[in-house]
N, C-alpha and C positions, 0 to 999 in steps of 0.2 A: 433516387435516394442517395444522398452523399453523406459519410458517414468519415469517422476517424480516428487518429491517435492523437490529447493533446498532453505537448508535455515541452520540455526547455530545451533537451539533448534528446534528438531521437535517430540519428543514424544508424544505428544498431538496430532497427525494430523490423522483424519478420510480419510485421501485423497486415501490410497491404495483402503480401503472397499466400499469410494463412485464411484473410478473409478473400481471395477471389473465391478461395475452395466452397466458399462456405456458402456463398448465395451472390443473385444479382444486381450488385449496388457498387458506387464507388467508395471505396475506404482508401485515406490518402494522412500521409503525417502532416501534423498541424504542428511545427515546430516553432514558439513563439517565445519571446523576450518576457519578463513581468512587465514590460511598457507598454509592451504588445497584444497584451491578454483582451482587458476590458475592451477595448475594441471592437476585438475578433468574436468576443461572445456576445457582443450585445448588437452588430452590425453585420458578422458572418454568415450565409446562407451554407448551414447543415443541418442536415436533421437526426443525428447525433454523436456522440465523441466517446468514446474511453479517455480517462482522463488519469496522467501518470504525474511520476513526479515533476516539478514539485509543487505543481499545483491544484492537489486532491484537497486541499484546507483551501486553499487561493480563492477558486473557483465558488465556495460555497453563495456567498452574497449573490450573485450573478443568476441564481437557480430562485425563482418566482415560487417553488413549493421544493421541500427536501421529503425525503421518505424518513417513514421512524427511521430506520438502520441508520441511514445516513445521518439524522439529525443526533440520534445517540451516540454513535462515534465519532464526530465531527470530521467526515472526509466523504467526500464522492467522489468517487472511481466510474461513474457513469452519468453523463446528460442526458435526455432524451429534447430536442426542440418538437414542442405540440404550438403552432402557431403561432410563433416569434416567441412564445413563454418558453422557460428554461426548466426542467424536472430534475433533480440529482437524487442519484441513488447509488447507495454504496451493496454492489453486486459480489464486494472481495470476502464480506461474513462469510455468503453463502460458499461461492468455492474455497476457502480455507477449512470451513465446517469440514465440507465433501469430503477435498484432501487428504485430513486427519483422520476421518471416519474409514476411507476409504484403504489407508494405510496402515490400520488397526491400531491408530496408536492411542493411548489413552494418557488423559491431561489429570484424569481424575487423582487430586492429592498433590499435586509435582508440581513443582519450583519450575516454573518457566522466565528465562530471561530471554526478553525482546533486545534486538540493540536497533539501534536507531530511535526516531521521537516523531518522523514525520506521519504523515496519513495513515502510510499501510501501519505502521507500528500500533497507532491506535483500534484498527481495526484487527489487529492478531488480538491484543489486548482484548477485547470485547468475548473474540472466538474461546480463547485459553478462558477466559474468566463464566461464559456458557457452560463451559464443557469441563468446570470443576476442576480449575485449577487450584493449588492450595495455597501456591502465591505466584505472583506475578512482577517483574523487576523489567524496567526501562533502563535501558543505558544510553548515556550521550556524552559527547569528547566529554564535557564540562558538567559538573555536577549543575542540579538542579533540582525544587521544588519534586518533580515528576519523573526524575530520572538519577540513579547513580554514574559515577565516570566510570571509565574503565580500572580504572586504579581502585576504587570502591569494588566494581565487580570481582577482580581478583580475590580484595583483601576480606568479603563479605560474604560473596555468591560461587564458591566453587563447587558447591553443593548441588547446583543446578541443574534439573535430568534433562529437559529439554530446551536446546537455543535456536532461537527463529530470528535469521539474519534481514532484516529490514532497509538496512543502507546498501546503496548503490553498490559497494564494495564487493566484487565477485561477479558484479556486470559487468558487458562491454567497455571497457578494451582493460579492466581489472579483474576479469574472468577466475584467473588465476589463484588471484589474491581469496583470503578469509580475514575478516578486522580482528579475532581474537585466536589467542593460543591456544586453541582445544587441546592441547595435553595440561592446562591447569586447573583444568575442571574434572573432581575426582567420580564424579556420576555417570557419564553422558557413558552410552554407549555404542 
């Protein structure tokens, strides 16, 4: 069984050394161009992928059946290859569900802002709006349709009790870094 991480930037990813632990199969990074994608999933021998940024939306077309989750949130986080056919399933509802539950925190009533707009961000979206959010705010650099800017955020959202960081920002090798000022938000604690 060969199995994997795909995504655009993956030198940062523990995933080969946490999957030897975990069972007998090859798990190896799939590190691929968007030129490079369709390709690889329509001509690559694996029999399945974790699939990261930024091509959790990308990916979708490529998968012969979605599962509800996935097809309601529009993002799979998971392929499965069952004989050259593609499956995508978005597995991040369920551990983000876990997460929250598991953390005791409660969404019920409370202003959640997302930042970011890509996959995972739709999928927190889904989870907060489950688990009885009372609103729900996307942020992206630039205003849009589906999301306020940061400047919006400040001047609208500082009300916010919980913020679920979605963008790269605070990953490898920006570890460090957080995209917003948590001291202007008068809630969070």
């Amino acid at each position: 069984m060969r199995c994997g991480l795909l995504g655009k930037k993956l030198g940062h990813s523990y995933s080969p050394q946490i999957h030897s632990h975990l069972g007998d199969y090859t798990y190896e990074l799939f590190e691929k161009t968007p030129e490079e994608l369709e390709s690889f999933l329509k001509h690559d021998d694996f029999s399945g992928l974790n699939v990261t940024i930024p091509y959790k939306q990308t990916v979708m077309p490529y998968c012969a059946e979605l599962s509800e989750t996935a097809r309601q949130i529009g993002a799979v986080n998971t392929i499965v290859n069952r004989g050259g056919k593609l499956f995508g399933y978005n597995t991040d509802f369920y551990g983000m569900s876990a997460l929250i539950k598991r953390l005791g925190i409660s969404l019920d009533g409370k202003k959640v802002v997302i930042l970011g707009t890509g996959g995972t961000s739709k999928t927190v979206r889904a989870v907060a709006l489950s688990m009885g959010a009372g609103e729900v705010v996307r942020v992206s650099r630039t205003s849009r349709e589906d999301a306020v800017s940061y400047e919006e955020l400040y001047a609208q959202h500082a009300d916010a009790e919980i913020i679920v960081n979605t963008t790269p920002v605070g990953m490898y090798p920006r570890f460090t870094e957080c995209p917003v000022d948590l001291t202007r938000f008068k809630r969070l604690k």
